[in-house]
N, C-alpha and C positions, 0 to 999 in steps of 0.2 A: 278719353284721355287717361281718367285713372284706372280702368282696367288694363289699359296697353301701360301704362308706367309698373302695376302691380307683373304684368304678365313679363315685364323687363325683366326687372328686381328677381322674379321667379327664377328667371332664366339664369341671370347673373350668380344667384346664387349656388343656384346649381352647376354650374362651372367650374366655380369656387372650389367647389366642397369634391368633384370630382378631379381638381386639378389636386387638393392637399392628399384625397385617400393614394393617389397616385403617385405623390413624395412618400407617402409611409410605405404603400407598395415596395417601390424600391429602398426606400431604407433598410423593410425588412428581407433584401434580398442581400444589401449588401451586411448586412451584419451576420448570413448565414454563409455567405462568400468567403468573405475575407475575416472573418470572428473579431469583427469591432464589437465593442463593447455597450449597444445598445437597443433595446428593444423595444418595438412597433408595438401599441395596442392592438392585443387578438382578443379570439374568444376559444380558451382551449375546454373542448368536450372531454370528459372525464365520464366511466359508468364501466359496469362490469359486462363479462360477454350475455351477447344475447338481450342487453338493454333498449338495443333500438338507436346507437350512436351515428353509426355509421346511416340508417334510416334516416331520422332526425336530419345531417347535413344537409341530405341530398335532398329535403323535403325544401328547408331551408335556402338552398338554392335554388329550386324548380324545375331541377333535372336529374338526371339519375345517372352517374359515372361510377359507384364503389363494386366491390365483391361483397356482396352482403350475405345472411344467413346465418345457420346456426355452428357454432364452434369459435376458433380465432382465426377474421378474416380478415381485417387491419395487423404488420407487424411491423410496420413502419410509422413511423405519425405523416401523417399529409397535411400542408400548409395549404390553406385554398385563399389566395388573395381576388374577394370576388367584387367587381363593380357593377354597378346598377350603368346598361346603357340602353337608353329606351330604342335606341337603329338598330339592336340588333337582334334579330327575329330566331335567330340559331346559336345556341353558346358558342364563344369564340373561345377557344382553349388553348392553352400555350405552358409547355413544361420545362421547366428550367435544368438545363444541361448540367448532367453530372459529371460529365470527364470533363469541362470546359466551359466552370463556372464564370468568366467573365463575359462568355458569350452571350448573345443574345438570348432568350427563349424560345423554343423549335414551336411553331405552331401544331397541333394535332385534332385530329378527329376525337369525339369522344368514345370511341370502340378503343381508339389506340390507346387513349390515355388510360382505358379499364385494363384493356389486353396488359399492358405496360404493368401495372398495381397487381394484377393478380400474378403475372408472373413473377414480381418483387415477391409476394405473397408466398408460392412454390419454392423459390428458392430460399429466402429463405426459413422454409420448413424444412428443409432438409441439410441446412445447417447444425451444428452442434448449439451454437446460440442462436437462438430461431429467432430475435426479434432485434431492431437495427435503431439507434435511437435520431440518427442521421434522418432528416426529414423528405421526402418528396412535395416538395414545392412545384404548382400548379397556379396559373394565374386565368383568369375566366370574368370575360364579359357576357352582360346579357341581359335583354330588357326583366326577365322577374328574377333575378340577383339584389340583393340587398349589397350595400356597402359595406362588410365588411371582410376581416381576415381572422378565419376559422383553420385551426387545425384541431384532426381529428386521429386521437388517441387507440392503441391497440387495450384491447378489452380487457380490464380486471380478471383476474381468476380466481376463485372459491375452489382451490382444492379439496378430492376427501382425506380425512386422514389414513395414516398406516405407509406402511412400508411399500407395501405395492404401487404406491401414489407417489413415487418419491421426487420422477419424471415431469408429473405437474407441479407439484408443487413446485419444481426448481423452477421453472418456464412464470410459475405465479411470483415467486419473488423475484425473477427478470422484468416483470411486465411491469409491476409496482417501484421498483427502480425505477424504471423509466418513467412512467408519468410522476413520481415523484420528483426527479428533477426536474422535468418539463414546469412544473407548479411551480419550483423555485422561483421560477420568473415575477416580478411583483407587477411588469405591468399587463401580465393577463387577466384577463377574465374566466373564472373557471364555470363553466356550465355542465353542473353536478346532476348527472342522470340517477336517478332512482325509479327503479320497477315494482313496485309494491304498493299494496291497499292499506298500510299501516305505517304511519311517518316515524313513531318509535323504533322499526325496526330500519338501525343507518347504518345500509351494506357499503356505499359511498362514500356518504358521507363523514363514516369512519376513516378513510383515506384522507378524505379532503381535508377532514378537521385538524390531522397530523401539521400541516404546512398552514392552513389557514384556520387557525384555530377559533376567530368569532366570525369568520364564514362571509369576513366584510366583505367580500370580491367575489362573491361566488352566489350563483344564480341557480336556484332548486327544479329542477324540472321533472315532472311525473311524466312517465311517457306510457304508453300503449295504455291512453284513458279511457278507449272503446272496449276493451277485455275488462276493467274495472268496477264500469258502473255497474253491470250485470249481476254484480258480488253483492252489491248494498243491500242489504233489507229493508231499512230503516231511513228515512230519513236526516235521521238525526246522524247516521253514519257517513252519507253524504255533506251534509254540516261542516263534522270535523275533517273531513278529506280533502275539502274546501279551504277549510281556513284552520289548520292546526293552531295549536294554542305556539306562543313563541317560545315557552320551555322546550318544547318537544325538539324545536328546529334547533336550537343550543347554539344560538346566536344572532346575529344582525343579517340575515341574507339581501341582498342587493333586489329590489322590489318590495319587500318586504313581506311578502310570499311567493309560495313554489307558480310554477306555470305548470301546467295541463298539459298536454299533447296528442293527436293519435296521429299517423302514417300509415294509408291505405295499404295496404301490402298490392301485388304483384308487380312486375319488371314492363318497362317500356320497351318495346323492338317490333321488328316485325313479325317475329315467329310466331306461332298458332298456341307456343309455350306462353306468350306475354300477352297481360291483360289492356295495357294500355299501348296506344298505336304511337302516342307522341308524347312529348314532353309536354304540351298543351293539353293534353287530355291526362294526365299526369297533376299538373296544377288544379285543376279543375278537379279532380277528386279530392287534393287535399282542399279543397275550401267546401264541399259536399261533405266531407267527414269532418268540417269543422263543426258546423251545422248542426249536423246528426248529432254531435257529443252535447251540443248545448240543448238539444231540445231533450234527449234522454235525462240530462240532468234534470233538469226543470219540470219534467215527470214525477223523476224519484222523488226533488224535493216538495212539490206541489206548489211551485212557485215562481213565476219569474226569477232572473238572475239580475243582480245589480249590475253598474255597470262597472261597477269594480274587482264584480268577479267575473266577468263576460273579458274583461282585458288581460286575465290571467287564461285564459283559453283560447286553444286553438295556437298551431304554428306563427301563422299572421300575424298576432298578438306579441309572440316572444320576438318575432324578425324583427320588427318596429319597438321593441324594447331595446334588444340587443345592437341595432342600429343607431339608435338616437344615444343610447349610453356611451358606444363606442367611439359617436361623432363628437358627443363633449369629452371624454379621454383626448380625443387626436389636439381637439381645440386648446384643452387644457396643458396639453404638454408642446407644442409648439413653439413657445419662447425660450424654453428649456430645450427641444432638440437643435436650435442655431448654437448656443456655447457648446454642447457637446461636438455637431461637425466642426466646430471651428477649433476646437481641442484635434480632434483626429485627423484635420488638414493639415495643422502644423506636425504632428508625429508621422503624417506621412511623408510630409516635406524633409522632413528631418533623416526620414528613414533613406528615402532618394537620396540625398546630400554624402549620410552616409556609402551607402552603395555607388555614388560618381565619388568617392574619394577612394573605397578601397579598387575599384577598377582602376583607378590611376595610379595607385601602387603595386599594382601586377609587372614590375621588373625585377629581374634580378637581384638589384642593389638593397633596395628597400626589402623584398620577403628576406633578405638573409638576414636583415637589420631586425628587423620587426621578431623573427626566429630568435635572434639572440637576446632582443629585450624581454620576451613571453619566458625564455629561459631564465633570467635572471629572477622575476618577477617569481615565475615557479618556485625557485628554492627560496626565495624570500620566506611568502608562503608557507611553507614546509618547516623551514625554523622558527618560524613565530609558534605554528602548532605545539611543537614539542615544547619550546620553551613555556608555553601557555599564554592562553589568548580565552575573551568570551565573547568577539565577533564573531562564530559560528554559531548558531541558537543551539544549545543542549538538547532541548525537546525534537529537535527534526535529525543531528548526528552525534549522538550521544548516546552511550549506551549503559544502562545499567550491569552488572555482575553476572545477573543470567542468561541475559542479552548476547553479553561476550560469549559466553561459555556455551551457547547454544549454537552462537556463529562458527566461534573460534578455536572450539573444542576446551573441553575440561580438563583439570590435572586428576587422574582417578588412578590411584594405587593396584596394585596386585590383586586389592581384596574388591576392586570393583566399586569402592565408593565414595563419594565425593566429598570434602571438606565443608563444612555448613556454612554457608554464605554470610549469616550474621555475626562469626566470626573474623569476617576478615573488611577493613576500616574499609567508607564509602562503596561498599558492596549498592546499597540502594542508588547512589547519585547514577547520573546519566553524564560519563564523563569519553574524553575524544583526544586523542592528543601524547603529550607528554603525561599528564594526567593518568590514562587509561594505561599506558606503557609502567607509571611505578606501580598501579594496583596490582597487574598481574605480577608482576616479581615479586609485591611481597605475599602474593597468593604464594605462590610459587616455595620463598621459604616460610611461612608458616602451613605450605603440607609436606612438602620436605623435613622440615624441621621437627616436624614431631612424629616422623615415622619410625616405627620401629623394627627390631629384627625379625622376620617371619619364626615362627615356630620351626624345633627342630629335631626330629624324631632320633629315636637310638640308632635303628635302621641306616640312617643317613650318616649317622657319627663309625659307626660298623663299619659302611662303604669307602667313606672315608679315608678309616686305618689302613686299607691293603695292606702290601707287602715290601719291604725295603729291599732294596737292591743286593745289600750285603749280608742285613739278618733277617729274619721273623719277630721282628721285637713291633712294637709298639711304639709313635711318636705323635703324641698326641697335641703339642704345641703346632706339627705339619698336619692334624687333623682340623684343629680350628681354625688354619689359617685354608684349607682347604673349603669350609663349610662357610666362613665368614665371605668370603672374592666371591664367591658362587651364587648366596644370597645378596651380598650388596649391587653382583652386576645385576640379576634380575630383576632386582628393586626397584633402582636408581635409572636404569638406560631408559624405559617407558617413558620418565620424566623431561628426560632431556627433549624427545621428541617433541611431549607434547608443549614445551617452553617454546622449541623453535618455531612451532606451529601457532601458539597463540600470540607472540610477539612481531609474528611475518605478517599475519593476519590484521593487528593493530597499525604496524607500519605500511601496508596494504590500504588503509581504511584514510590515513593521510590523503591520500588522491583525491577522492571526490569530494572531498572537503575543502583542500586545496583550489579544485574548480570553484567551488562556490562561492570564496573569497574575492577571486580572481575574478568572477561575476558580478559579485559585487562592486567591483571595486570600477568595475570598469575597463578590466584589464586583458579581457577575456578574449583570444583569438577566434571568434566565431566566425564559421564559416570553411574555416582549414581544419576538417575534420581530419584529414590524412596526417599533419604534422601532427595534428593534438595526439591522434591513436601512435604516432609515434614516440611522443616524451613518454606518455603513457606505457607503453610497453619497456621503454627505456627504463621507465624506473622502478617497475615491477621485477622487469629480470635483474635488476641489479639488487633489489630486495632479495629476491628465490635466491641470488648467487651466494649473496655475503652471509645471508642466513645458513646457508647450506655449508658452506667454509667456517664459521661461525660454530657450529654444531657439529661438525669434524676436528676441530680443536678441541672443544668439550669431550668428542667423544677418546680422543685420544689422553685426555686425563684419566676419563674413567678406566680405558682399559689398564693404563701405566698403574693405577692406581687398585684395582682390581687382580692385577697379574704377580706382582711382586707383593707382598707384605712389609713395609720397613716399620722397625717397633717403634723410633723415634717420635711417628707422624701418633702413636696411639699410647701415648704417656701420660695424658690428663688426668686422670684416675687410677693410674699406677701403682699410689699409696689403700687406695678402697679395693683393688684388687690385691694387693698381698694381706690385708687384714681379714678380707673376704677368707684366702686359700689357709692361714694360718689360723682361720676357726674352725676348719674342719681338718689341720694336715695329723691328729692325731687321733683323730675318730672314725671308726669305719666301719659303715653298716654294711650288713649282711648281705653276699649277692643276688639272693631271693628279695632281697627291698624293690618297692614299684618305684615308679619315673617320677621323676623331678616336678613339681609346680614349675609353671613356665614364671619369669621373670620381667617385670615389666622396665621401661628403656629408663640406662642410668641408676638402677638399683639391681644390687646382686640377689641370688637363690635364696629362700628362707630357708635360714638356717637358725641354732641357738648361739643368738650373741655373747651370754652371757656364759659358756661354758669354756673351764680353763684348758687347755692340751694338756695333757698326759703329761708330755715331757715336763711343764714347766715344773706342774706337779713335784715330779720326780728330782728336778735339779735342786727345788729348795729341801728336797731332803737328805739330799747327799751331800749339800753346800754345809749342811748339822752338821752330818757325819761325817763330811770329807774324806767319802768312801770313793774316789776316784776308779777304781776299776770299776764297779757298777756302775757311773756313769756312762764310761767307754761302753760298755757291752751295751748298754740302752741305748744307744745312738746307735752301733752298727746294726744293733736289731733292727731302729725305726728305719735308717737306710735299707736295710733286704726290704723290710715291708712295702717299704716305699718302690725299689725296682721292681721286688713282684708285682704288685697292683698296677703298674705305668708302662712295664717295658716286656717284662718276661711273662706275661697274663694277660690272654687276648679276653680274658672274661671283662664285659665292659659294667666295673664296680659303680655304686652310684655315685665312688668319690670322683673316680675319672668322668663321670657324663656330666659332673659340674665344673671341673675343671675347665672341659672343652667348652662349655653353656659360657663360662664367666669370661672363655679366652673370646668366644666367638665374636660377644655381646659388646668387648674391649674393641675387636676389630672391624668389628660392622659399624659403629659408634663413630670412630675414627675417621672411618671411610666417610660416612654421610656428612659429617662437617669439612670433611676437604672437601665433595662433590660440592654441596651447596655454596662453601665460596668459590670456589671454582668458576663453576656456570655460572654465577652472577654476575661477576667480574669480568669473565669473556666477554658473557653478552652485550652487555656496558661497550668494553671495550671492541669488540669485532662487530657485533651490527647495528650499535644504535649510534653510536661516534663517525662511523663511516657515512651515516645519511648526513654528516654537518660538513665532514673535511675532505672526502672523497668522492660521493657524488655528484657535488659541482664541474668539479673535473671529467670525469666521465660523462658527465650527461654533455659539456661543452664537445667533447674530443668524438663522441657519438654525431653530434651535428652538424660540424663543422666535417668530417668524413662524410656524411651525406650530401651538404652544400659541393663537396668536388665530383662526388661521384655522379648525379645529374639531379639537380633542383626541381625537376617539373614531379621527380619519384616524389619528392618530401613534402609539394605544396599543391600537390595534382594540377597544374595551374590552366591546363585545358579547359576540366571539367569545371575546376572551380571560376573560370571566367565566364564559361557557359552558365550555369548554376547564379552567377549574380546579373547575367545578361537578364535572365528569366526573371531574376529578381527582381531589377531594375524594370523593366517591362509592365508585371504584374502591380506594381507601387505606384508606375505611372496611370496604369488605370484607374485602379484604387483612389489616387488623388483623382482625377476628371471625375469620377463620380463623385465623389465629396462634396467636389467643389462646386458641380449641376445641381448635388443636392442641398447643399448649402444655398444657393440661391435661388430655388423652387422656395425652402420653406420661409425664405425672410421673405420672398413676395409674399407670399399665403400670410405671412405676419403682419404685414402692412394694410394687407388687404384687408384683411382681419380687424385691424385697429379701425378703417376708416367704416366699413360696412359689413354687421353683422350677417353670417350665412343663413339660407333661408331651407330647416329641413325638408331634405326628400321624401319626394309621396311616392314611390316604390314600394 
């Protein structure tokens, strides 16, 4: 009676324990389905190529399905959710559909399921990105299957260096990518392969330690322990290989030492190529090569093995580790996975609910409603930006000063270079908005503002002069006004572009920012991509338009302003230009004198201030003498001086190339302070004022013309009925499985609570 009670109990447990690995099963299928956010204890293989990973599994399970060998022959990671079922004599295989994840699992042979993997494998290798972080999920019963769920990672890469290598290397930092997210995961278990005779050297465990730094969840395994021992001298070297010191291992490993391994090498089939006929004679070798590693040790060491280092060897040993570890994870988290499905029933409830409400507003009346609230809602939106707001995170759409100017383009002068960023206020902040629209403007006049006249050769003042229509004389007031329009437009116009561009660019940047409010808030028309791409476009062209009309205003300053000369606009310094021209109108060097020192902006040519004119000279001493004739003749003298040098002497004196310098520097001056109010003040007014009072307008008059012209153009309402039919459909599933799994594991929990599971001897 009590062996038939115990032999119950056995049974009962084991039911148990096969009915719960069967809720994680599918939990972990549907959280790779539908990306709910929770995950199934595995046991993820981690080791670099040529470790023996993909070996390893397949030993692990008792059969052999991979592409195994030397190079990368994993580029996908494979889920293998495997159960221990003692009926069944043949793995039963079943691979879960990729185009048609709520389907069922398609049963397959194991040729097909390899065939399958390796031509994953083919393709993609001849991909641009050879490796796929998307899993193939595979589910396998089978009487020497242990319980659990193993996926099996694409192999680390040890590039060499240099340039030649540059191809692997990229492929090794994809590969590491990858299982470095995969690791993310907290509730896996990592099973760290290392190939080597020396535990100081961690090819691996260098990876591993990155994401699991005191190595609490991860499991040491030495593999191909049959090539190793061979290596020992010493006993004593065996010793330490056995049982490293725990510095060595540089943390808490889960056993609290590594496991052993070997994997008989050759393939199961029937070819004359394969060494083993069966999957059974396959088993049967690895438990002969467990053997053999224990008795070779026991050799080298001259000693029996304890029995606690006999349980770090051999495959057998890590299954029934990895097993039992795995069955208390499942146990331990099972009060914990019922509040989590019951979170993700109600959000799929909720999701449904939603999806039967917007179906039932697929009429007419409603999308036009709904259209013109999203409209209103938009320019909300849009105004809070500009006027400033700190509900957008700065760090995610905010941009500093170089940020702009990398995106947006720079203001860069003539001379090709750019105004130093530390100069100009919140250059460092990461600013979005109205914010970001006043930095550039006052980027804008402090490089404006402190530009100066380009240099200006004799040559040019020469060209200048031509010829008058009626004489050959000389008009040097129409040279610098010739020299000054020429230089201010080439100066100046570069600027204007680059304004219209980095302020269309900022008003541009409103949108997707605008979205994410709107997302926030709750407000968000998801699902009508067709309407969205159309505000969207709507408010972009009307940005390009106003900007563009905007910047044709501007430019028509410039040129008005460029074409004519009026001296009114250039009087500021009027009084410093004639004290300038009256310190040198009596002095005149030699025509063989060299060129002028250039002048820098707002200060006239070095000259000597302090010397008096000839004339005045002259008048205080005739004012003594009150020798009037002598005065007169000194005055019509300095008059001939004066026409010859200016009018009737094309020789250009250096008094005349300062004249034109001081007229030009007066007119260029002039110009740059009308452009810079100018364009400011446009801009202001023509494109940034219109996003507040104009827009509205337009964007209404834009949709409400589409609303007549035909509604299905603006709301796709076909597709997008079709599009939530699907959606509706898929949500529906979604929920039924939930809700089957949700009442799988609250049994298993009940179950749980009255009678402890009894583990499997698998």
């Amino acid at each position: 009676m009590a062996a038939g009670a115990a032999m119950e109990d056995e049974d009962y447990g084991r039911a148990e324990q096969w009915r719960l690995y069967e809720a994680y099963n599918e939990l972990h299928g549907l959280a790779q389905e539908f990306e709910t956010p929770f995950d199934a204890p595995a046991v993820l293989v981690v080791g670099h190529q040529t470790d023996g990973k993909s070996a390893l599994v397949e030993a692990l399970m008792g059969f052999q399905f991979n592409h195994v060998g030397g190079g990368t022959k994993t580029r996908r990671p494979i889920t293998l959710h495997m159960k221990y079922d003692p009926n069944c004599e043949l793995p039963l295989c079943s691979l879960l559909s990729e185009s048609d994840p709520s389907s069922l699992a398609r049963l397959m042979s194991l040729q097909e399921i390899q065939a399958y993997i390796e031509a994953e494998n083919m393709r993609l290798e001849r991909e641009p990105c050879q490796f796929s972080a998307k899993e193939i999920i595979v589910k396998v019963e089978y009487k020497y299957c242990p319980n659990l769920t193993i996926i099996d990672t694409p192999g680390l890469i040890a590039p060499a260096p240099g340039r030649k290598n540059r191809a692997l290397q990229s492929q090794a930092r994809a590969v590491e990518s990858l299982v470095r997210a995969k690791m993310q995961h907290k509730e896996f278990i990592i099973l760290c392969l290392e190939d080597c005779s020396d535990w100081s050297n961690a090819t691996t465990r260098r990876v591993v330690m990155q994401i699991d730094p005191e190595l609490s969840r991860t499991v040491v395994v030495s593999t191909k322990l049959d090539t190793k021992i061979p290596q020992f001298a010493r006993s004593s070297d065996v010793e330490v290989f056995l049982s490293p010191p725990a510095c060595t291992l540089d943390g808490f490993i889960l056993g609290d030492s590594p496991f052993f391994t070997s994997v008989p090498s050759g393939r199961v089939g029937p070819g004359h190529e394969s060494v083993y006929q069966s999957n059974d004679e396959f088993k049967k070798a690895i438990s002969l090569r467990e053997m053999e590693d224990i008795a070779s040790l026991e050799e080298k060491l001259g000693r029996k093995l304890t029995k606690q280092e006999r349980s770090r060897i051999g495959v057998s040993k890590l299954r029934l580790f990895l097993e039992e570890l795995l069955q208390k994870r499942y146990m331990d988290n099972v009060p914990l996975i019922i509040p989590l499905l019951e979170k993700e029933h109600r959000s799929a409830t909720r999701k449904l609910n939603e999806i039967n409400q917007e179906l039932s507003t697929l009429d007419e009346a409603k999308l036009k409603e709904k259209g013109r609230t999203f409209d209103d809602l938009f320019l909300t939106k849009l105004s809070l930006l500009l006027k400033g707001t700190v509900v957008a995170p700065p760090d995610k759409f905010g941009e500093t000063l170089q940020e702009e100017r990398t995106n947006g383009g720079a203001f860069v002068g003539i001379d090709g270079l750019q105004f130093p960023q530390k100069l100009i206020p919140n250059a460092g902040m990461r600013l979005y908005g109205g914010a970001q629209y006043h930095r550039a403007m006052a980027e804008f006049r402090f490089v404006v503002g402190g530009m100066k006249c380009p240099p200006i050769s004799r040559e040019e003042i020469v060209n200048a002069c031509g010829v008058e229509d009626i004489h050959d004389g000389t008009n040097y007031s129409r040279t610098a006004c010739v020299i000054a329009v020429a230089k201010a437009r080439d100066t100046f116009e570069p600027f204007l572009h680059q304004l219209g561009s980095r302020l269309l660019y900022i008003l541009k940047r409103l949108l997707p920012i605008s979205v994410y409010l709107l997302q926030k808030d709750g407000e968000y028309l998801s699902g009508h991509e067709v309407f969205l791409r159309r505000v969207a476009s709507a408010y972009n062209n009307f940005a390009e338009s106003t900007e563009r009309a905007c910047r044709e205003k501007c430019m028509e300053d410039l040129v008005s302003t460029t074409r004519y000369v009026t001296w009114s606009l250039h009087n500021k310094n009027r009084a410093g230009l004639r004290q300038f021209l009256d310190s040198f109108g009596g002095t005149e060097q030699s025509p063989g004198s060299g060129p002028l020192e250039s002048t820098t902006v707002g200060s006239v040519p070095n000259e000597k201030p302090e010397v008096k004119p000839r004339g005045d000279v002259k008048l205080s001493h005739l004012a003594s003498s009150n020798d009037s004739n002598t005065f007169i003749h000194t005055t019509e003298t300095r008059l001939a001086d004066l026409l010859d040098n200016t009018l009737w002497n094309r020789r250009l004196a250096p008094s005349s190339e300062r004249i034109v310098y001081a007229l030009v520097q007066q007119i260029f001056h002039g110009i740059r302070e009308y452009f810079l109010t100018s364009a400011e003040l446009k801009f202001n007014c023509f494109l940034l004022m219109p996003v507040i009072d104009k827009l509205p307008t337009l964007l209404r008059e834009d949709l409400e013309s589409a609303f007549e012209d035909d509604l299905d153009t603006v709301f796709d309402i076909t597709n997008l009925r079709h599009s939530l039919g699907q959606k509706k459909r898929d949500t529906e599933v979604e929920l039924k499985r939930i809700k089957r799994l949700k009442e799988k594991f609250r049994q298993v929990h009940n179950q749980l609570c009255l009678k402890p599971m009894i583990p499997s001897s698998a």
